[in-house]
MIDO-734918 format. One record per residue: residue in one letter; x, z negated, y of N, C-alpha, C in turn. Coordinates in steps of 0.2 Angstrom, whole numbers, plus 5000, padded with zeros to 4 digits. Layout:
N
AXZYXZYXZY;...
% end
This chain:
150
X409356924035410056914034410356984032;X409957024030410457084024410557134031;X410157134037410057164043410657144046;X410657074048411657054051411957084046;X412057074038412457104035412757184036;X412257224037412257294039412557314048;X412657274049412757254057413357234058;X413557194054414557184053414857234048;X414457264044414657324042414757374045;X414257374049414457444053414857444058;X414957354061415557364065416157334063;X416157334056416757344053416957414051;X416557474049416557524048416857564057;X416357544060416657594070417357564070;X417657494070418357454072418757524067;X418757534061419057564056419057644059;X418557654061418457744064418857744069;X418857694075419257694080419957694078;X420157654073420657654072421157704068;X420657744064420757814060420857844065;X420457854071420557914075421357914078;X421357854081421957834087422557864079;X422557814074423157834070423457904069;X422757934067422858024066423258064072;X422958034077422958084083423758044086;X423857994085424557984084425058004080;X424657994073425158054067425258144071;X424958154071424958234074425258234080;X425158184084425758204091426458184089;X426458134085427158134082427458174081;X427258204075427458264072427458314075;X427158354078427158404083427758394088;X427858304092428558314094429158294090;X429158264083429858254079429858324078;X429458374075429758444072429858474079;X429758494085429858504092430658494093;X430758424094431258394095432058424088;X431658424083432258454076432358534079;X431858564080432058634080432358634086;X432358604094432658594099433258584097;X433258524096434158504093434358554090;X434358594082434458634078434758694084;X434158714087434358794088434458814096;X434458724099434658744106435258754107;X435558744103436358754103436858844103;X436358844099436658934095436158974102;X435658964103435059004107435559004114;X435958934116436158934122436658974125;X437058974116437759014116437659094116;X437159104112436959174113436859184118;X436359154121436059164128436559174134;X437059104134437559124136437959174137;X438359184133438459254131438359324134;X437559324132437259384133437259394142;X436859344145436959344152437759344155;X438359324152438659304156439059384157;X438759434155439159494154438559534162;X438159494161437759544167437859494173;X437959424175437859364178438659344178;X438659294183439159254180439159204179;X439559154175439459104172439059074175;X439059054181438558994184437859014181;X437659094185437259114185436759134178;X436959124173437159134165436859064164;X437259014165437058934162436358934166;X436258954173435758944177434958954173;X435059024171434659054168434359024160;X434859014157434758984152434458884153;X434558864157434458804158433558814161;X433658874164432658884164432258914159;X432558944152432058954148432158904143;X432458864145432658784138431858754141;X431958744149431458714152430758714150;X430658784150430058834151429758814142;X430258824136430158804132430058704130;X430358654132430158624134429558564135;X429358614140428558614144427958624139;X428158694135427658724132427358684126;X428058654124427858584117427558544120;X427858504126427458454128426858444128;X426558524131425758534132425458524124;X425858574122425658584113425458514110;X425758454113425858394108425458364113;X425158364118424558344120423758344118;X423858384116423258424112423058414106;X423658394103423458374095423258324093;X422958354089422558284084421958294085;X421458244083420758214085420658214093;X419858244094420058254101419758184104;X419858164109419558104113419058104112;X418458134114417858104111417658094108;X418158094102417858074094418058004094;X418557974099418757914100418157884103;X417957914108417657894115416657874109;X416757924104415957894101416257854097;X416657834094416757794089416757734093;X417057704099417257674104416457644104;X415957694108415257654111414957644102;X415057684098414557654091414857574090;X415657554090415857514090415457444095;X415557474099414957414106414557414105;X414157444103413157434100413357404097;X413657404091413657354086413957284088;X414457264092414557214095413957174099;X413557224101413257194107412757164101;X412357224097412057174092411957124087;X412657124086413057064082413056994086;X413357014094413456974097412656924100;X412056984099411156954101411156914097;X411256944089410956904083411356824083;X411756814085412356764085411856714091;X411956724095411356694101410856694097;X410556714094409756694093409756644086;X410356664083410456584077410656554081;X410956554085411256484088410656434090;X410256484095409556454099409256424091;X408856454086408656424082408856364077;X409556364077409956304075409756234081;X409956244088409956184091409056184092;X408456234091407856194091407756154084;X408156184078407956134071408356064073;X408756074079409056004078408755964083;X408356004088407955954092407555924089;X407055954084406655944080406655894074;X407455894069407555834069407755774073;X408055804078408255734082407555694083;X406855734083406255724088405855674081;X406155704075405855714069406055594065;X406755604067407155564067406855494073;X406755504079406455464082405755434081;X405355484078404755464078404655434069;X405155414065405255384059405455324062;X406155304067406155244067405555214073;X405255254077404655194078404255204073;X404155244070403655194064403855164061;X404355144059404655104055404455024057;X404755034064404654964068403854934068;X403455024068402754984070402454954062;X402954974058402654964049402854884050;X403554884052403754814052403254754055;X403154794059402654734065402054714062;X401754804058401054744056401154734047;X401654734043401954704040402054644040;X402254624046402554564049401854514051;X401454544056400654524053400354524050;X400354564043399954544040400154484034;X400854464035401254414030401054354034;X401054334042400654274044400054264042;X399754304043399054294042398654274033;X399154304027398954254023399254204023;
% end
């Protein structure tokens, strides 16, 4: 018993580990793009105007918004990769994943082999059960002859 018990501990312990990992590694991409996204807002504005500005003296306005619209891009991209990357890496999901399944799979044997043992104790008394009421009957019977015969 204290063997099953160490066995649903443990795969309540892996469910939990998978669960910390996925969390974290969602905490951290979060944050990586909510602070991404605040400084983009904050500073896309002033960067563009300058930016603006600056090229539209060497460019002309088209060519000025052009250029600025590719290093919004280029910057971007760069987060996106950055927010990919963060957190807990997959594998750490990926063993916590199969420790999780081991323990499943042998929760799931142990679960089968009480079952199997349960329906032989019940065969057993059913078989057990059977063989009371014939003798019951055959107690009766020679009960029943021996109450003639005195």
């Amino acid at each position: 018993m204290a063997d099953n018990m160490f066995k649903l501990q443990l795969l309540a312990r892996a469910e939990l580990a998978v669960k910390d990992v996925q969390a974290r590694r969602l905490l951290a991409r979060s944050s990586y793009l909510g602070f991404a996204l605040v400084l983009f807002l904050l500073a896309l504005g002033m960067l563009n105007l300058a930016g603006f500005l600056a090229f539209e003296e060497v460019l002309s306005p088209a060519g000025a918004a052009l250029a600025m619209a590719a290093i919004n891009a280029v910057g971007v991209a760069l987060l996106m990769h950055l927010s990919k990357r963060a957190g807990p890496s997959e594998r750490e999901e990926a063993l916590a994943r199969e420790i999780r399944e081991m323990a499943y799979q042998q929760v799931n044997h142990d679960v089968e082999e009480v079952k199997e043992k349960l329906e032989h104790v019940a065969s057993e008394v059913t078989r057990m059960g059977e063989n009371v009421h014939r003798a019951t009957g055959a107690v009766r019977f020679l009960l029943s002859a021996l109450g003639k015969n005195e």
